[in-house]
C-alpha positions in Angstrom: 0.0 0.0 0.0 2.8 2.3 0.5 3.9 2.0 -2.7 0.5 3.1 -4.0 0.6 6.2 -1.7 4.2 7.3 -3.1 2.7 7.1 -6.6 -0.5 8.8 -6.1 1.6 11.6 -4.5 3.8 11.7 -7.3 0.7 12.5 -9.5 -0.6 14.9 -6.7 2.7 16.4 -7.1 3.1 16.5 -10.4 -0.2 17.3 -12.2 -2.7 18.6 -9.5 -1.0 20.9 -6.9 0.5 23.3 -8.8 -2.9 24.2 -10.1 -4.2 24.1 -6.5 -1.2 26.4 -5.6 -1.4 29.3 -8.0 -4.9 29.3 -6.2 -3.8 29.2 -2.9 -5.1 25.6 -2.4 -3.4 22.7 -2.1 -4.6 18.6 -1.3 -4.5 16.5 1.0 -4.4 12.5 1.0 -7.3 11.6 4.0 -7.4 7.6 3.2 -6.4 5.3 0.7 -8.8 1.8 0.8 -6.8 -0.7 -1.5 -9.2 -3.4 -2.0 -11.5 -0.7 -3.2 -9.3 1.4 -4.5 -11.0 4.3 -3.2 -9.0 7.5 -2.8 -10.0 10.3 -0.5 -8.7 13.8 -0.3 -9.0 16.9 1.1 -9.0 20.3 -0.5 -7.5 23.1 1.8 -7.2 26.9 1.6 -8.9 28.9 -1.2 -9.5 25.8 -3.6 -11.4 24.1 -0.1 -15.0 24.9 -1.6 -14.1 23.4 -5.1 -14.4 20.3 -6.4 -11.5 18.2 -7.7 -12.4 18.5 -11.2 -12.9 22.2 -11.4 -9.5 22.4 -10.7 -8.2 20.1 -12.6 -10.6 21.3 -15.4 -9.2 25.2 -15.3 -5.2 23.4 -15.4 -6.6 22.1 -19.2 
């Protein structure tokens, strides 16, 4: 499972926060559930009222 969690941040890293950050947001990982492969995160500062994909929408 950790090795899921380093990749997932990679991504996080990668293609979502710097989107986030130019709009004084950022994300979170809450809770990874491998068997489901459910991922939850949080969305903090300004982007905290968006969803995920309005932000990653305006990056495209």
């Amino acid at each position: 499972m950790a090795e899921m969690i380093e990749r997932i941040e990679k991504v996080l890293e990668q293609d979502v926060r710097p989107s986030l950050l130019s709009h004084e947001g950022n994300v979170q990982i809450v809770s990874y559930e491998e068997k489901s492969k459910i991922l939850r995160v949080r969305l903090t500062g300004q982007c905290s009222g968006l969803s995920l994909r309005h932000s990653l929408q305006r990056k495209r």
